[in-house]
MARMI-466282 format. One record per residue (C-alpha): residue in one letter; residue number from 1; x, y, z. Coordinates in steps of 0.5 Angstrom, whole numbers, plus 500, padded with zeros to 3 digits. Layout:
% MARMI-466282
   res     n     x     y     z
     A   NUM     X     Y     Z
...
% end
This chain:
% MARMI-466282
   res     n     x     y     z
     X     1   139   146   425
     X     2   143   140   424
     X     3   136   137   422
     X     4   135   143   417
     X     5   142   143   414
     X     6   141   135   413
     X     7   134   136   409
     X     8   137   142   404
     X     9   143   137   402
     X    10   139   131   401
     X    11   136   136   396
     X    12   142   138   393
     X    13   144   131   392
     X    14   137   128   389
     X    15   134   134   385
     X    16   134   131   378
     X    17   127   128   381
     X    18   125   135   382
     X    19   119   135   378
     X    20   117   128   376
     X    21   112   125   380
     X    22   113   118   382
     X    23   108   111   380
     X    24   105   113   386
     X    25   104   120   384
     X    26   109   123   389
     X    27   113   128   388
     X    28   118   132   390
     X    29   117   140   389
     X    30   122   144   385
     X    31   123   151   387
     X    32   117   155   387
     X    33   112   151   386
     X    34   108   146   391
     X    35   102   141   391
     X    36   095   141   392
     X    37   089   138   391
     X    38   084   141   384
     X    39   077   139   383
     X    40   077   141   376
     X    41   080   141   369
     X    42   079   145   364
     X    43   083   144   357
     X    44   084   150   352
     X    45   087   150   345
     X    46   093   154   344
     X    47   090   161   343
     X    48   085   160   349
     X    49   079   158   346
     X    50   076   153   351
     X    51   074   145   349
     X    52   072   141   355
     X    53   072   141   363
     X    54   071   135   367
     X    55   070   134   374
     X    56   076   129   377
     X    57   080   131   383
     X    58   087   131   382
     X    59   094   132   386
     X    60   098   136   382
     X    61   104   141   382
     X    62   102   149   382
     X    63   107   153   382
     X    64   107   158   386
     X    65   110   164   391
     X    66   113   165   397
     X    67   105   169   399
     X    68   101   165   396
     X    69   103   158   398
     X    70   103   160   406
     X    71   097   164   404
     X    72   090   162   409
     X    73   085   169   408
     X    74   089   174   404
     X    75   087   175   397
     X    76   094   172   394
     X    77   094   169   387
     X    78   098   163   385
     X    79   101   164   379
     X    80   098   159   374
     X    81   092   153   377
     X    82   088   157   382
     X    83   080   156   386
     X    84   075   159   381
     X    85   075   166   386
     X    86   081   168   383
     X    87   079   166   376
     X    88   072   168   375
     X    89   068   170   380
     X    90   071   175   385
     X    91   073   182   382
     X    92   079   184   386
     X    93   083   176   386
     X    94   081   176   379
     X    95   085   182   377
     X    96   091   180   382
     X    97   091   173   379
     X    98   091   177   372
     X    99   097   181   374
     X   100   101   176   376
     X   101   099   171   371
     X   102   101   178   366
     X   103   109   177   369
     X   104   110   171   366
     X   105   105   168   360
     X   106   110   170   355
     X   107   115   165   358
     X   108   111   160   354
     X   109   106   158   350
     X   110   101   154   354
     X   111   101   159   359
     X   112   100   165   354
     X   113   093   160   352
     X   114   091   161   360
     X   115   092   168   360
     X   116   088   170   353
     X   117   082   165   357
     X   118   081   169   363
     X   119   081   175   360
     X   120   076   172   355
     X   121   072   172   362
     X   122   068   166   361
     X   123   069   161   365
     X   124   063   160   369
     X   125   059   159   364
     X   126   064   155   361
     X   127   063   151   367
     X   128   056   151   367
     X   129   055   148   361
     X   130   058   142   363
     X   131   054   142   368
     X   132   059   143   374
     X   133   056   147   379
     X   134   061   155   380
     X   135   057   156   387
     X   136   064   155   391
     X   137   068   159   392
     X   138   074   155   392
     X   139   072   151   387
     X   140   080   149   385
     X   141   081   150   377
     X   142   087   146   373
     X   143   089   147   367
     X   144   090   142   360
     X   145   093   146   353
     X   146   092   143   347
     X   147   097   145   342
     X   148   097   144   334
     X   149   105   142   335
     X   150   103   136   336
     X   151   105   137   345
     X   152   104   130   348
     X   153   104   133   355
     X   154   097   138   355
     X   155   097   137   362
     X   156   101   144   364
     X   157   102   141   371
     X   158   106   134   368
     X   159   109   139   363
     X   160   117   141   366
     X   161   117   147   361
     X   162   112   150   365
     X   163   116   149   371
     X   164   123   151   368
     X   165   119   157   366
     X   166   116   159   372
     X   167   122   157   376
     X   168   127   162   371
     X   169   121   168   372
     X   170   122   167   379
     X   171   130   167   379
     X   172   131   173   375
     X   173   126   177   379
     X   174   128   175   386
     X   175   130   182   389
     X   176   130   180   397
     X   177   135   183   401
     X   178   140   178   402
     X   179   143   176   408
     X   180   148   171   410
     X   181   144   164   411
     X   182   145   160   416
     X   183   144   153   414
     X   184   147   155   407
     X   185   153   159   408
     X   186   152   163   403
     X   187   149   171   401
     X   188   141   169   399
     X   189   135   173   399
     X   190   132   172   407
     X   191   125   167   408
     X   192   120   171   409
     X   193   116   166   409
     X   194   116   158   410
     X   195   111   152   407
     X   196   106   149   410
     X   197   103   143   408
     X   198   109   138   410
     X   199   105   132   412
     X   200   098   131   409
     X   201   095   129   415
     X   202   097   136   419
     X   203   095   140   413
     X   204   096   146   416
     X   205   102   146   421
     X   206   109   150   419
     X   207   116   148   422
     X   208   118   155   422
     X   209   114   162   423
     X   210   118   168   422
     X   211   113   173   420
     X   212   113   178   426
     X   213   105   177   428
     X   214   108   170   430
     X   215   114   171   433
     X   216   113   174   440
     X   217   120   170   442
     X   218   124   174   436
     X   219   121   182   440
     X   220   126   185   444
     X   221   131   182   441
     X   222   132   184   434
     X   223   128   189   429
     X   224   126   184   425
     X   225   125   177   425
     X   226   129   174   419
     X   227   135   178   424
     X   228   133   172   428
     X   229   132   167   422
     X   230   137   168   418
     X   231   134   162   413
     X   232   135   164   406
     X   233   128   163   401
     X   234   133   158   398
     X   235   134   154   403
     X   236   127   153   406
     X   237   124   150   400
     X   238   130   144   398
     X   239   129   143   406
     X   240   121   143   407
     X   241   121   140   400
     X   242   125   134   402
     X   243   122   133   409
     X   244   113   133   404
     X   245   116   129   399
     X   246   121   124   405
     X   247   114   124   410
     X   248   110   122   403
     X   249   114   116   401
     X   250   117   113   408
     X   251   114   117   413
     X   252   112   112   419
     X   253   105   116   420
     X   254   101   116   427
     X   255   096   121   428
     X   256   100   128   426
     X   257   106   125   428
     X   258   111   122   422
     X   259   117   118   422
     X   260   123   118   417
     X   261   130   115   416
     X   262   134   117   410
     X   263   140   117   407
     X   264   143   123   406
     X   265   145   122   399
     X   266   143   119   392
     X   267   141   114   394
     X   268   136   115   400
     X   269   134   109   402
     X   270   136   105   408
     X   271   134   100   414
     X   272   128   104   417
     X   273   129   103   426
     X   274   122   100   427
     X   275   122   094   423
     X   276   122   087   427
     X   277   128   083   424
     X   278   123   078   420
     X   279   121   084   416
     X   280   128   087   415
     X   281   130   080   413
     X   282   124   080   408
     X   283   125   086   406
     X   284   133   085   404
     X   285   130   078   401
     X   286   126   083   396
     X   287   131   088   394
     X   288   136   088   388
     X   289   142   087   393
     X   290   140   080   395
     X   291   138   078   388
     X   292   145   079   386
     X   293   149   078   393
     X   294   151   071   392
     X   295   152   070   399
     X   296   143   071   399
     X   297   141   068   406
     X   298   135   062   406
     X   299   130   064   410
     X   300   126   060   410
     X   301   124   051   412
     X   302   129   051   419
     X   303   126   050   425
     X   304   128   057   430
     X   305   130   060   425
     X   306   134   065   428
     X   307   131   071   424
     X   308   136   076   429
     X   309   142   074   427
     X   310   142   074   421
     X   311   140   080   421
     X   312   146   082   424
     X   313   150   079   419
     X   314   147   082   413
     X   315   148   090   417
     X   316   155   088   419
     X   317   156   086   412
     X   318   156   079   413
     X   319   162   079   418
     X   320   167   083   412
     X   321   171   089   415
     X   322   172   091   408
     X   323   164   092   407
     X   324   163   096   413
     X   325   169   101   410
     X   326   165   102   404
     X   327   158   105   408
     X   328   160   113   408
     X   329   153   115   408
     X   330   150   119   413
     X   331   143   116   416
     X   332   138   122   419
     X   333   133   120   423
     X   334   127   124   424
     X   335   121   125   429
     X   336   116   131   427
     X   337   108   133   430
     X   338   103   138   431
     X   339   101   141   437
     X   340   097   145   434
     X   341   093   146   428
     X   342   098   151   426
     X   343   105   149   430
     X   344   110   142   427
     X   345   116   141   431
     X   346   122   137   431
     X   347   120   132   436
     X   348   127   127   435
     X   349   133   128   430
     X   350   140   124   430
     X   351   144   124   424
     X   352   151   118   424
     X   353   154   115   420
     X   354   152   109   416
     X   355   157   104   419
     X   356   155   108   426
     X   357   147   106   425
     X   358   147   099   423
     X   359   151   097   428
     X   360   146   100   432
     X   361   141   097   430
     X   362   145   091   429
     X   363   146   091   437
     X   364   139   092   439
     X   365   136   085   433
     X   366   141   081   438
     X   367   138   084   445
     X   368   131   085   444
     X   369   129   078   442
     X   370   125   072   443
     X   371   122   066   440
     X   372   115   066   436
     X   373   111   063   431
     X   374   107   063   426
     X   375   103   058   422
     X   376   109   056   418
     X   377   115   055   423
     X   378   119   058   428
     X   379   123   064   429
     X   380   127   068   434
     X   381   126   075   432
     X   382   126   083   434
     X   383   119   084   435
     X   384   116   091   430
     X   385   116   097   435
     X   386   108   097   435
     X   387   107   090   438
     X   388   111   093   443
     X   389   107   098   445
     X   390   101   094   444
     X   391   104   090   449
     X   392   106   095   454
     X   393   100   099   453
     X   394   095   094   451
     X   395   090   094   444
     X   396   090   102   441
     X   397   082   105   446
     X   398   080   112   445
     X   399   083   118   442
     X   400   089   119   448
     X   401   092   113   445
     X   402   095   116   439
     X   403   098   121   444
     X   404   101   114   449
     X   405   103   111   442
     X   406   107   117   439
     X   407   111   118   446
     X   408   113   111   446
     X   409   115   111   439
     X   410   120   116   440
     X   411   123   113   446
     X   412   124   106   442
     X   413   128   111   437
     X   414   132   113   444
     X   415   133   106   446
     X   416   136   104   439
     X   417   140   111   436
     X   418   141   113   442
     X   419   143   107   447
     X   420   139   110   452
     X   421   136   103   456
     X   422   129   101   456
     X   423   125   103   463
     X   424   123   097   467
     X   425   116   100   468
     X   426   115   098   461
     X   427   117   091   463
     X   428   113   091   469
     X   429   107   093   465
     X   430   108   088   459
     X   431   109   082   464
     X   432   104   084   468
     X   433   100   084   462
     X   434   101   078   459
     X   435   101   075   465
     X   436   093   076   465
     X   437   092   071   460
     X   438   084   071   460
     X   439   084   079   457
     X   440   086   077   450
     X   441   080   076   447
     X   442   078   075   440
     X   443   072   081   437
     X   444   067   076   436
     X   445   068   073   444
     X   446   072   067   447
     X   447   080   067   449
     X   448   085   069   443
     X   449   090   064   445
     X   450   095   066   439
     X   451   094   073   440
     X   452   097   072   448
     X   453   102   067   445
     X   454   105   073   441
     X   455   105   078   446
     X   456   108   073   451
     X   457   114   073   446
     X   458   114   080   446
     X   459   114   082   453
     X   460   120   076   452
     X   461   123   080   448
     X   462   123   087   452
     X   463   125   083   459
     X   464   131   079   455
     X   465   133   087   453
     X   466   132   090   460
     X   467   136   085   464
     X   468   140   084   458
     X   469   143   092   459
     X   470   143   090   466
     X   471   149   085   465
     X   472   146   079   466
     X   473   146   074   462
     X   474   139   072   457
     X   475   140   065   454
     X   476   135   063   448
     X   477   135   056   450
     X   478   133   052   457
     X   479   137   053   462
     X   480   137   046   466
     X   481   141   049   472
     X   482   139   056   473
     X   483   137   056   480
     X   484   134   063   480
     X   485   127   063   484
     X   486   122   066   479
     X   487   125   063   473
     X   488   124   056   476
     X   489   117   058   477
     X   490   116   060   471
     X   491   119   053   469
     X   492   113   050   474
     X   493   108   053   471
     X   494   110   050   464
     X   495   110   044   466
     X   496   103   045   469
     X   497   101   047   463
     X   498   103   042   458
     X   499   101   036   463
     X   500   094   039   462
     X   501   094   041   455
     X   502   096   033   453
     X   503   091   030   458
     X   504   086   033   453
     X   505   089   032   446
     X   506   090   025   448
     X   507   083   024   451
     X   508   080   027   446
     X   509   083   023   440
     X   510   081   017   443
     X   511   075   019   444
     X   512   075   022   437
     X   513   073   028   438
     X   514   077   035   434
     X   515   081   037   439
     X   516   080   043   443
     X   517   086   044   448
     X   518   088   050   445
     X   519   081   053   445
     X   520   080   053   452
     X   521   085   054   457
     X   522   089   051   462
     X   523   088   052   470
     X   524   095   054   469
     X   525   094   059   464
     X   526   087   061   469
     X   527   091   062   475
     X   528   097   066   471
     X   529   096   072   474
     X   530   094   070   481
     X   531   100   066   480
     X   532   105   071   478
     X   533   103   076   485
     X   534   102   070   490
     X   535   107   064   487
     X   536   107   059   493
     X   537   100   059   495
     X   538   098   059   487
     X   539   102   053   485
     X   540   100   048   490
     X   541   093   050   488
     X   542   095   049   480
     X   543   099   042   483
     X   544   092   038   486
     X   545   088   039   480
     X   546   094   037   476
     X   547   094   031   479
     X   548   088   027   475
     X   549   091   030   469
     X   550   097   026   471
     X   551   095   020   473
     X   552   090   020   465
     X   553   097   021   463
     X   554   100   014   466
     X   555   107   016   466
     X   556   111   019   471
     X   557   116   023   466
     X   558   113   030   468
     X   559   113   027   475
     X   560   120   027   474
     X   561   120   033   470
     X   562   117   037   476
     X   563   121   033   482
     X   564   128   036   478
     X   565   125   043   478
     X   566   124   043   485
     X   567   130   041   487
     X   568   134   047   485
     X   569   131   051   489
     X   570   136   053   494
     X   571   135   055   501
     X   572   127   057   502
     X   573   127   061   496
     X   574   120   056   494
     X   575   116   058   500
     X   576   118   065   498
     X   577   110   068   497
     X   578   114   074   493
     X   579   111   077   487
     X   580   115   074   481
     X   581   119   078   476
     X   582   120   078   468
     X   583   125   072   469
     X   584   119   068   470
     X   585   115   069   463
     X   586   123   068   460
     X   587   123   061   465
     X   588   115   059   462
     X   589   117   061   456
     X   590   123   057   454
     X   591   120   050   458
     X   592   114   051   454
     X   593   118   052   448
     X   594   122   045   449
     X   595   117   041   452
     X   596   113   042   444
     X   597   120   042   441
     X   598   119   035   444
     X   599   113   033   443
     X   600   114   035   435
     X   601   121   032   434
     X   602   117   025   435
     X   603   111   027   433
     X   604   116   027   426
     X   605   120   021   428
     X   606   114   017   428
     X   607   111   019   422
     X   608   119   017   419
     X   609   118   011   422
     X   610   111   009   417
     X   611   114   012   411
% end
């Protein structure tokens, strides 16, 4: 249970936040209490005399037992914030709610003015004249206590001495059998119960059951189940209340799965796994180091601007050996899902250490790159994890994509913690994909030429990794003498490409008309898929309809262009019909690349001339 260990001492190290709730009302739940939404809030005096209600939901803090907060249809009380069942309306939940509240109102003040205010009984009719209806049953109450000290906390669920008091109660009263816990170490009362409600879109769903109903696996084997557990109350809740709170405030959510990176230490915050290199690098632009780190690296105005090298700068600390020395943390990294409504399991767990984990995921920015481009330049880049997966198994349809996507996120997290490699049927597909370019369409109709564009660069990206871990040697740039077939291809049709879309933009500016080259596609980019199954066959179609295009263009520079590429290809390799493999698309794209390269470097060079 390294996951479980990990969980309990981050707790450990960051309990002062316990209690106190974050700007976006998340928090992290000291013991014995947990968080639930309210419905309605009632404000007492201090001798339990009430003043007002309101309707308003609210996620607050409620404190708890180990009962009550596992409880689903058992008459089980919480001990102070409660549904109005247990506060007016059902006579045997009224009483237990009474008894317990009993135990610890004189602890403090505003829970003695809770206390007297129930047993006044008047609650429902308090609730009705302030028009809030008392027909449902689990209608959730919480509760506001104005003292006549002068108290500027009324809010018994912002107030830390109402928890301290609570907390206290519960210490002094904690009679369990103590055991030898195994994630601690120590002699603690055993766990009967464990929390639910550790992710909020699976509300319902425990990591760990150890009552005996449950727990069939446990029979035959020992008495009873917490022999098999051996969990103590301690340590269930720092670990189950690190990994709610982790979920709440980083978790990468998807369906019922949740994804978390930390540090298991003060400071929690870490480089999460999924983000593509531009992001990471903005991300760090953002951030206090960069702010103070005279060696802050400009990000922007460059053409290709290499987006993941500077990301294996920043995580190897920038080339300094000492600075690597200096991360001593430990990095965990987590993957949780609900089969059920009921069940949660660990799905992925790997904690390393800090030096460890960036190099890692240092190696995988500089393996799993590509160029792309936005409206405002150029970069090369890891691509985000989701627009991987959307390249592979195209845009999310139906509910069975949220079970394709939760897979595939957990085998990126093998591939860049774990090392494991990239499977080449994901390549396939992603080449396979891009290379029907028409099947990109926008919502409101007509071909998404930048769409196909960005998933070009992804399947790039992914084919680059692939071949990469293959040993074979992945260059950035235009290799001018590689005579590998599919990627002289590749080459090919760009040329074809860019020969048409030049024919129209010039034909178009003459004609004075708003160019729309990148609004229709080429014949290239039409018979890109036939192209890719049935390579010779397609070229020498897309080739006779390059030829009026070629003659508009009155100049025999890509003539030329085309003649060079052939010549590379040895033996019969260009009358080979095979299919083409993921060179092809890095050949395409690397072509494409330098023939608008080209074109912008005069385009700029003419513009320096009329200045």
């Amino acid at each position: 249970m390294n996951w479980f260990n990990t969980l309990v001492e981050t707790y450990e190290r960051v309990c002062d936040i316990a209690g106190v709730p974050d700007e976006k009302n998340n928090v992290l739940l000291p013991p014995g209490h947990m968080t639930g939404y309210t419905d309605v809030c009632v404000t007492i005096d201090g001798d339990g005399g009430f003043q007002r209600a309101y309707a308003g939901k609210e996620n607050i803090l409620i404190p708890c037992t180990e009962d009550s907060a596992s409880r689903t249809s058992r008459a089980v009380p919480h001990s102070l914030h409660d549904q109005i069942c247990y506060l007016a309306t059902d006579k045997n939940k009224k009483t237990a709610y009474l008894d317990q509240l009993k135990k610890w109102e004189s602890r403090h003040p505003k829970v003695g003015a809770v206390y007297k205010y129930i047993m006044c009984g008047t609650l429902t009719d308090d609730l009705n004249k302030s028009d809030i209806k008392t027909d449902d049953p689990k209608l959730f109450i919480r509760f506001s206590v104005n003292l006549s000290n002068g108290d500027l906390t009324p809010h018994l669920w912002e107030d830390k001495s109402v928890a301290n008091a609570w907390i206290d109660y519960c210490d002094e009263e904690s009679s369990g059998e103590k055991t030898v816990c195994y994630v601690t170490g120590k002699s603690l009362p055993a766990a009967a119960k464990h929390p639910k409600g550790i992710n909020l879109s699976t509300n319902g769903a425990k990591l760990i059951s150890c009552n005996d109903e449950a727990n069939f696996t446990y029979r035959g084997r020992f008495n009873r189940s917490e022999q098999a557990n051996a969990v103590s109350a301690e340590a269930s809740h720092k670990a189950h209340s690190m990994l709610k709170y982790l979920i709440s405030i980083r978790g990468r959510k998807c369906d019922t799965q949740a994804i978390v990176a930390w540090a298991a230490d003060k400071n929690i915050d870490v480089y999460e796994p999924h983000l593509s290199s531009e992001d990471l690098i903005e991300r760090y632009m953002k951030s206090e180091d960069a702010v103070n780190d005279n060696k802050t690296i400009e990000i922007h105005g460059s053409l290709n601007l290499d987006y993941s090298k500077k990301v294996r700068d920043l995580l190897n600390g920038y080339g300094n050996a000492s600075e690597l020395s200096k991360n001593i943390r430990r990095i965990a990294v987590i993957a949780v899902d609900a089969a059920t409504t009921g069940r949660m399991a660990v799905t992925y767990y790997q904690d390393l250490n800090e030096n460890d984990y960036l190099k890692r995921l240092a190696d995988w920015h500089d393996s799993c790159k590509w160029h792309f481009r936005n409206f405002k330049e150029s970069f090369i880049a890891a691509p985000y994890d989701d627009k991987i997966i959307t390249a592979v198994f195209g845009e999310p349809k139906g509910e069975g994509y949220n079970k394709i996507k939760k897979q595939a996120r957990e085998r990126l997290l093998h591939c860049k913690l774990n090392g494991e490699k990239l499977s080449y049927g994901w390549v396939s597909a992603a080449v396979s994909r891009v290379s029907n370019p028409m099947s990109f369409n926008k919502q409101d109709g007509g071909w998404d030429k930048f769409k196909w564009e960005d998933a070009v660069s992804v399947a790039c990206a992914i084919t680059g990794k692939y071949f990469n871990d293959m040993g074979e040697e992945v260059k950035m740039e235009l290799d001018l003498k590689k005579t590998d077939r599919d990627y002289l291809f590749g080459r090919l049709l760009a040329v074809a490409d860019k020969i048409e879309s030049h024919a129209m933009y010039l034909q178009a500016k003459k004609n004075g008309q708003k160019n729309d080259a990148g609004k229709r596609p080429t014949n290239a980019v039409r018979y890109m898929s036939a192209f890719a199954a049935k390579p010779f066959r397609t070229w020498k179609i897309i080739y006779e309809q390059l030829n009026p295009y070629i003659q508009q263009l009155n100049s025999n520079w890509y003539q030329r262009m085309i003649d060079e590429i052939m010549t590379l290809f040895s033996g019969d390799e260009y009358g080979n019909d095979n299919p083409l493999n993921g060179w092809y698309l890095m050949g395409y794209s690397l072509q494409r690349k330098a023939l608008f390269d080209k074109n912008e470097e005069e385009e700029n060079g003419d513009a320096e001339q009329k200045d």
